[in-house]
C-alpha positions in Angstrom: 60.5 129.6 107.5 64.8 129.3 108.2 63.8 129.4 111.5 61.4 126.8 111.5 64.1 124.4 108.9 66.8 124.8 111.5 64.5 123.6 114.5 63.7 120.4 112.5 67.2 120.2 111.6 68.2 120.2 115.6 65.6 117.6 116.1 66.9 115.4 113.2 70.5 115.6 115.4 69.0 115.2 118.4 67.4 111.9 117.0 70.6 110.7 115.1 72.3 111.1 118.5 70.2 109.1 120.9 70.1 106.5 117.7 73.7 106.4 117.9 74.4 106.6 121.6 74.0 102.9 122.1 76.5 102.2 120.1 78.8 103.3 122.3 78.3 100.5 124.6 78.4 102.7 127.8 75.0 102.8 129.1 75.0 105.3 131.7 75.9 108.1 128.8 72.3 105.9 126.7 70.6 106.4 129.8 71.0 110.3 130.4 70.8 111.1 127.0 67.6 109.6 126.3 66.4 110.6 129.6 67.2 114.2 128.6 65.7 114.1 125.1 62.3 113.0 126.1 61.9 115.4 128.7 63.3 118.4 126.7 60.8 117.0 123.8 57.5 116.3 125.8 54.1 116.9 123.7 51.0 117.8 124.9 49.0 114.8 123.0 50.1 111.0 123.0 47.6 108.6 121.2 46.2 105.7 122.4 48.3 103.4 119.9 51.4 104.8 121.7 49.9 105.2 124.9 48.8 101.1 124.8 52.7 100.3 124.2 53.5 102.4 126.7 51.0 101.5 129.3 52.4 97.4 128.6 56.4 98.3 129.7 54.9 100.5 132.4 52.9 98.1 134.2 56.2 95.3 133.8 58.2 98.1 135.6 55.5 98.6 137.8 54.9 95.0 138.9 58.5 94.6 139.2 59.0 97.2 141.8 55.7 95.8 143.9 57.5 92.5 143.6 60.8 94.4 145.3 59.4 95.7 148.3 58.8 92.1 149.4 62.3 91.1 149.2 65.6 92.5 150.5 68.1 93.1 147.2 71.0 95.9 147.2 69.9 99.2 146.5 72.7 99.5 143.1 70.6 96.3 142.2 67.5 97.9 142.4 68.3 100.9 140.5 70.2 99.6 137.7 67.1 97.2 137.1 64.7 100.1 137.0 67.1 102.1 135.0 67.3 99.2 132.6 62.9 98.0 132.2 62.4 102.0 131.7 64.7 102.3 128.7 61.8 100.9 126.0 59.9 103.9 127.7 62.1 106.4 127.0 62.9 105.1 123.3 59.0 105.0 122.7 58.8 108.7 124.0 61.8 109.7 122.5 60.9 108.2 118.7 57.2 109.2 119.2 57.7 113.1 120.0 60.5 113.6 117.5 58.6 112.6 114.9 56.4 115.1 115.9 58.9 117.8 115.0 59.9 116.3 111.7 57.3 114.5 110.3 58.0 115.3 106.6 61.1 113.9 106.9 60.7 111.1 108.9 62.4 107.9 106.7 64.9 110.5 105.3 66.1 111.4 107.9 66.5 107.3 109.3 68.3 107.1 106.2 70.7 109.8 107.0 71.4 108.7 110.4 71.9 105.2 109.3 74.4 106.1 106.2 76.4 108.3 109.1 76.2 105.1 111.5 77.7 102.7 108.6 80.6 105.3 107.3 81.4 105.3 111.2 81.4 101.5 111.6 83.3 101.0 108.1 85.9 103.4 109.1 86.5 101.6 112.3 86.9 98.3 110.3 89.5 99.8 108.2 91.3 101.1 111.6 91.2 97.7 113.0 92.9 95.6 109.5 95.4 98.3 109.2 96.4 98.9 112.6 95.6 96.0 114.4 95.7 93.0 112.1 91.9 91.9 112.4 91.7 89.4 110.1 89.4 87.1 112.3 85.5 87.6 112.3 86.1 87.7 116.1 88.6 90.5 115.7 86.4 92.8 113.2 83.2 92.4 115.6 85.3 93.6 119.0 86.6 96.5 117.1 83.5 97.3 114.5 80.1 96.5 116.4 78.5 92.9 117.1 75.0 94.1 115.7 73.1 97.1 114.1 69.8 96.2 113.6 68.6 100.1 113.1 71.2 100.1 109.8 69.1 96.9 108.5 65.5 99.1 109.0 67.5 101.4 106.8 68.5 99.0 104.4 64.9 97.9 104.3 63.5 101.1 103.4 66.3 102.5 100.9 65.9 99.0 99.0 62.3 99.6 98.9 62.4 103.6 98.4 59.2 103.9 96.4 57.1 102.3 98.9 58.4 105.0 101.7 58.1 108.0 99.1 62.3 108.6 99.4 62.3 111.4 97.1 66.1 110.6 96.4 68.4 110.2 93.4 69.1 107.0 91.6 73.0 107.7 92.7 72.0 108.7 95.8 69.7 105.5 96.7 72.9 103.3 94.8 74.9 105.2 97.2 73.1 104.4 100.0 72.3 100.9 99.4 76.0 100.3 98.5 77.3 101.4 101.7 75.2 100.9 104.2 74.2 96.9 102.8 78.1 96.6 102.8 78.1 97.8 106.8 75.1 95.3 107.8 77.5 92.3 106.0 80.5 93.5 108.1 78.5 92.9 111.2 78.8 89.7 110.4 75.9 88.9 112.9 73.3 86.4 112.5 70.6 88.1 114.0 71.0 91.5 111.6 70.7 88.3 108.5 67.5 86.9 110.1 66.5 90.1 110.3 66.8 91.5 106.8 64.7 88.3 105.8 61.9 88.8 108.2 61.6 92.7 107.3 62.4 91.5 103.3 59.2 89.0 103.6 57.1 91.7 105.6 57.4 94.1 103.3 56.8 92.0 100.4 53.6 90.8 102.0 54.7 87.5 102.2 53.5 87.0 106.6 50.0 87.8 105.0 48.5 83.8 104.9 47.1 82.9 101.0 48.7 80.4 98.8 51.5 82.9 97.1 52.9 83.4 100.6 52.8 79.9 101.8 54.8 78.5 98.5 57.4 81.9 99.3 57.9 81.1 103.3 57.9 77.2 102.4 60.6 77.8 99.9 62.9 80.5 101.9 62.2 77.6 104.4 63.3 75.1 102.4 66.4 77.2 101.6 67.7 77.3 104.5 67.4 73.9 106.0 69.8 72.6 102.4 72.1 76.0 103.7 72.5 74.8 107.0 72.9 71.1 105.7 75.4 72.0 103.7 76.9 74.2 106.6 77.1 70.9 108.5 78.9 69.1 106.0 81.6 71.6 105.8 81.4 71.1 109.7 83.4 74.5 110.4 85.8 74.8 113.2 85.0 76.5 116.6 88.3 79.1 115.8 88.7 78.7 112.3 89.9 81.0 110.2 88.3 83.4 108.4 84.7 82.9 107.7 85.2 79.3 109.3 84.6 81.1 112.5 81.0 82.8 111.3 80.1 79.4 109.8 80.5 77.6 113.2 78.1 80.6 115.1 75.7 78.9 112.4 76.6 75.8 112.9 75.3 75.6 116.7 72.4 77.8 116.5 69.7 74.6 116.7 71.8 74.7 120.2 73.0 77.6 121.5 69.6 79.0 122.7 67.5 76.0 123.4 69.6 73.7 124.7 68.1 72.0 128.1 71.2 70.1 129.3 74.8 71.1 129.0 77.7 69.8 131.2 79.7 73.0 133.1 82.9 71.1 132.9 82.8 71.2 129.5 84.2 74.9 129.0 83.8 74.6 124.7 80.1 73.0 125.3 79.5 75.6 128.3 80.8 78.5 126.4 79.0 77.7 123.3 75.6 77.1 124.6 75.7 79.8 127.9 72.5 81.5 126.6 70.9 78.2 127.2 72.4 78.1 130.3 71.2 81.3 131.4 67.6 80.2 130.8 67.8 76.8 132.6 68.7 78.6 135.9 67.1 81.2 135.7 63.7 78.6 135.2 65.1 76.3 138.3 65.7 79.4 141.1 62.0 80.7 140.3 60.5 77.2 140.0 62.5 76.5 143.2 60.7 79.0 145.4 56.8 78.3 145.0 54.1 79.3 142.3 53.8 83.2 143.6 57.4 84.3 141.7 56.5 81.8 138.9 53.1 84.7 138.4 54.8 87.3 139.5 58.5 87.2 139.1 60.6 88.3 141.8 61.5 91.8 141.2 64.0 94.5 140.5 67.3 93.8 142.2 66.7 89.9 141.9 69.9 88.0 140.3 70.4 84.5 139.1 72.7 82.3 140.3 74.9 81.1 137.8 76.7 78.9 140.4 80.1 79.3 138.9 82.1 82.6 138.2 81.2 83.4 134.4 83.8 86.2 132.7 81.2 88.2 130.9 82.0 91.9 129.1 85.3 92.7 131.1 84.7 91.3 134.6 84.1 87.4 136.5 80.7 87.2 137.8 78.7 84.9 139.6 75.2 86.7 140.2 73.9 88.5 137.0 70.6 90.4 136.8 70.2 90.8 133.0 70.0 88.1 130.7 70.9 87.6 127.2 67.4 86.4 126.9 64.8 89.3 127.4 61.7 86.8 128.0 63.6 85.0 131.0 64.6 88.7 131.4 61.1 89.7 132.5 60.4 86.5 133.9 62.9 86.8 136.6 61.9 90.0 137.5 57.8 89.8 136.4 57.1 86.0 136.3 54.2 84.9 133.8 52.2 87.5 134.7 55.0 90.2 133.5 55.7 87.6 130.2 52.0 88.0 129.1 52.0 91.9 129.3 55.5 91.3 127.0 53.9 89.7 124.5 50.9 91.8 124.3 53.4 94.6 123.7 54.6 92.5 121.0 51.1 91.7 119.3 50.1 95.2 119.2 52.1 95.9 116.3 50.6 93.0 114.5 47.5 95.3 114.6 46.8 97.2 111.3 45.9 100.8 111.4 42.8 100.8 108.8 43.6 103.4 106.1 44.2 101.9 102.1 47.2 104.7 101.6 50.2 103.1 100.0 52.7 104.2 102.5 50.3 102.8 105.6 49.6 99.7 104.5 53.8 99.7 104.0 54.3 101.0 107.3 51.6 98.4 109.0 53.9 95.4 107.0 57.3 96.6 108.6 55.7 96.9 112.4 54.4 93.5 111.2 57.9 92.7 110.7 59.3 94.3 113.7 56.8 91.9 116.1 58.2 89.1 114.1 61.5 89.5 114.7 61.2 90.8 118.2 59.6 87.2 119.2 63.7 85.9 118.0 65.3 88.9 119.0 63.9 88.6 122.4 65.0 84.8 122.8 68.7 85.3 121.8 69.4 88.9 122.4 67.0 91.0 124.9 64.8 92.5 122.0 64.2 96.1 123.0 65.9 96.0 126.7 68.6 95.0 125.0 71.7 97.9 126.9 72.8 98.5 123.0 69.5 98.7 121.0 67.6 101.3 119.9 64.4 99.6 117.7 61.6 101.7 120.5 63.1 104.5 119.6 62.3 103.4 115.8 58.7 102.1 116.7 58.0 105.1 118.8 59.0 107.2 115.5 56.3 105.0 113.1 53.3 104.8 115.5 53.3 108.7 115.6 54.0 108.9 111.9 51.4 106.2 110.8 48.8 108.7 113.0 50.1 111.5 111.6 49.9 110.4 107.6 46.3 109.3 108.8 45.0 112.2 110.4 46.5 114.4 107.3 45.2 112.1 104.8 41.6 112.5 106.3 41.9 116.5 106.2 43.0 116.3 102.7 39.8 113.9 101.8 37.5 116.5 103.9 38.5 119.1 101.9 38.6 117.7 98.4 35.1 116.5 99.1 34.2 120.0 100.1 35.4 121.4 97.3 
C-alpha cells in the first residue's frame, strides 16, 4: 500500500510540474518536458471521448504538414510550427494518462498544484514592490505573470468544494480560497476576469437555456454594459497610474481585437489595437493568393507579413508565424478547412456524458464552461496553443476522470443490484 501512495504521489509531481512549466515562459524546457511525461506515462486504453479530441488537433497538424510540402519555408520554420500545433496533443495525453494514476485525487491534487502556483506568483509580487518599485499594473504583470487561467479552474472548484467532493477543512478551503482568489486579482488580467464569470455561470447552470438563466445572463449582461459605461466616463489614461492603467486595457476592448481599420502611423492606435492588426493581414495574404489556401491554409513554416518591423517579446520582427489569435492561427496554417476541425474540437466538450451523478453532471457544466471560454480565449489569446497555457492538460485530466467515475459508478450499481 506505501508503495502504491508514493507512486501516485510522483505522478501528482509529475503533473504539478508540467502544469507549472509554462509558466516559465521558455518553451523549449514546456516542450521536452511534456514530451517526456507523456511518453514515460503511455496507457494501454484511450477512449473514444479522448481519442475524438485528439483525432481533431491531429488531423490540423496533419493537414498543415500536407499543405508544407507544396511550398518552400525554412526548415527552423517548419519545426517550430509542428512543435507548437502538437503541444494540445501532448497536454491531452499528458492530463488524460495521469489521471489514470491518481484518479482519487484528481481535483485535490489541482488544488494543490494551484495553491503552490499562487504562493509562487505572490511571492514574486512582493520581490518586485520591495526590490524593484513596481507600483504600475505594467510593472507587477512583467515581474508576476500576465495570466493564469489554471489558478481560476482552481478557484472554481475550491469556491464550489461540495460539488467536486473536496474532502477539506473549513480553514483549509478559507485558506485556499483566500490565497489563491487574491493571486487570480494580482494577475490583473482581463481574460482570467471573463473567465471566472463564464466558469461561475457554468457551474451554476446558468448556459443551460430556461427562463431562470435567461433573466441571470441578461442581468450579468446588463451589468457590465453600466460597468464599462461608467469605465468610459472616467475615460482612464493609456499610462495612468495605478489601476488607471488596467481601466484603460478595459476601456479599448470593443477595439483591440475586432478592429478592421487602424492607421500604422499612428504608434498609440497601432500599439493598442495590434491583435486586430494581426488578423487583418493575416486575412489579406491568404485572400491574396486564390481560394486553395483560403480551404486549406498554407502550412507549417508559413509567416505573415506584418509589413513593418514590430518589437514583440524581446526582439523587432517583421515575419511572425504565431499569432495572438489562435483562429487566424490555424487559418494561416489550415485555412477553413483546418478552422472547422477547431471548432469541432471546441463543441465536443459541449457534449454531456449521460450519467445523473452529482459530480458528472458538475464536471459536464465546467467542460461546458471551458468551450465557452475557449471560443474568447481563442480570439484574443491562442486558447490552448497558446506557448504559456496549460487548459489540455486540465481537459485531458477531466475526460479520463468523467469515464472513470462512470465506469466505477456502473460497477458499484451492478453489484448493489446483485446483491
Amino acid at each position: 500500500m506505501a508503495t502504491t501512495i508514493n507512486k501516485a504521489f510522483l505522478y501528482q509531481l509529475l503533473f504539478a510540474i508540467c502544469i507549472y512549466i509554462p509558466y516559465l515562459d521558455n518553451y523549449e524546457l514546456t516542450f521536452a518536458v511534456w514530451s517526456f511525461s507523456a511518453i514515460i506515462t503511455i496507457t494501454n486504453t484511450y477512449s473514444l471521448g479522448i481519442l475524438k479530441q485528439l483525432l481533431c488537433f491531429t488531423f490540423i497538424l496533419v493537414l498543415a504538414i500536407i499543405v508544407m510540402f507544396f511550398k518552400e519555408y525554412q526548415l527552423y520554420f517548419i519545426i517550430r510550427d509542428f512543435t507548437y500545433l502538437i503541444k494540445p496533443i501532448l497536454g491531452l495525453l499528458i492530463g488524460y494518462q495521469l489521471c489514470k494514476k491518481f484518479p482519487k485525487k484528481v481535483f485535490q491534487t489541482i488544488v494543490y498544484t494551484s495553491f503552490f502556483i499562487a504562493i509562487i506568483h505572490l511571492c514574486l509580487i512582493f520581490w518586485a514592490l520591495a526590490f524593484y518599485k513596481a507600483t504600475t499594473v505594467n510593472d507587477i504583470r512583467f515581474f508576476g505573470g500576465f495570466f493564469s487561467d489554471f489558478e481560476v479552474y482552481a478557484l472554481i472548484v475550491v469556491l464550489f468544494h461540495n460539488k467536486f467532493e473536496l474532502n477539506f477543512s473549513k480553514k483549509r478551503i478559507l485558506l485556499f480560497t483566500t490565497v489563491i482568489a487574491f493571486s487570480v486579482f494580482m494577475y490583473l488580467a482581463r481574460t482570467n476576469f471573463i473567465q471566472f464569470v463564464i466558469l461561475f455561470l457554468a457551474i451554476k447552470g446558468y448556459f443551460q437555456v430556461n427562463k431562470k438563466s435567461i433573466t441571470v445572463v441578461v442581468s450579468v449582461l446588463i451589468i457590465a454594459v453600466i460597468g464599462y459605461s461608467s469605465i468610459l466616463l472616467i475615460n482612464p489614461k493609456r499610462n495612468g497610474p495605478g489601476m488607471e492603467a488596467f481601466l484603460y486595457k478595459i476601456k479599448i476592448i470593443p477595439e483591440e481585437a475586432f478592429k478592421t481599420k487602424i492607421n500604422r502611423d499612428d504608434w498609440k492606435e497601432f500599439n493598442d489595437n495590434y491583435r486586430s492588426y494581426e488578423n487583418i493581414m493575416t486575412v489579406r495574404q491568404v485572400s491574396r493568393e486564390g481560394i486553395y489556401p483560403i480551404i486549406f491554409g498554407q502550412g507549417l513554416g508559413s509567416k505573415v507579413d506584418l509589413k513593418q518591423e514590430v518589437w514583440l517579446g524581446d526582439m523587432n520582427l517583421r515575419y511572425i508565424s504565431i499569432l495572438h489569435n489562435g483562429f487566424m492561427t490555424i487559418f494561416l496554417k489550415t485555412g477553413l478547412l483546418g478552422l472547422f476541425i477547431y471548432f469541432i474540437s471546441i463543441y465536443l466538450l459541449f457534449k454531456k456524458a449521460t450519467e445523473s451523478h452529482p459530480i458528472i453532471q458538475n464536471i459536464n457544466l465546467l467542460l461546458l464552461g471551458t468551450g465557452v471560454f475557449l471560443i474568447f480565449s481563442n480570439w484574443v489569446f491562442m486558447g490552448v496553443y497558446n506557448l504559456s497555457d496549460n487548459k489540455s492538460i486540465l481537459i485531458g485530466l477531466l475526460i479520463c476522470f468523467r469515464e472513470i467515475y462512470i465506469k466505477t459508478n456502473n460497477k458499484n450499481r451492478a453489484i448493489n443490484s446483485i446483491e
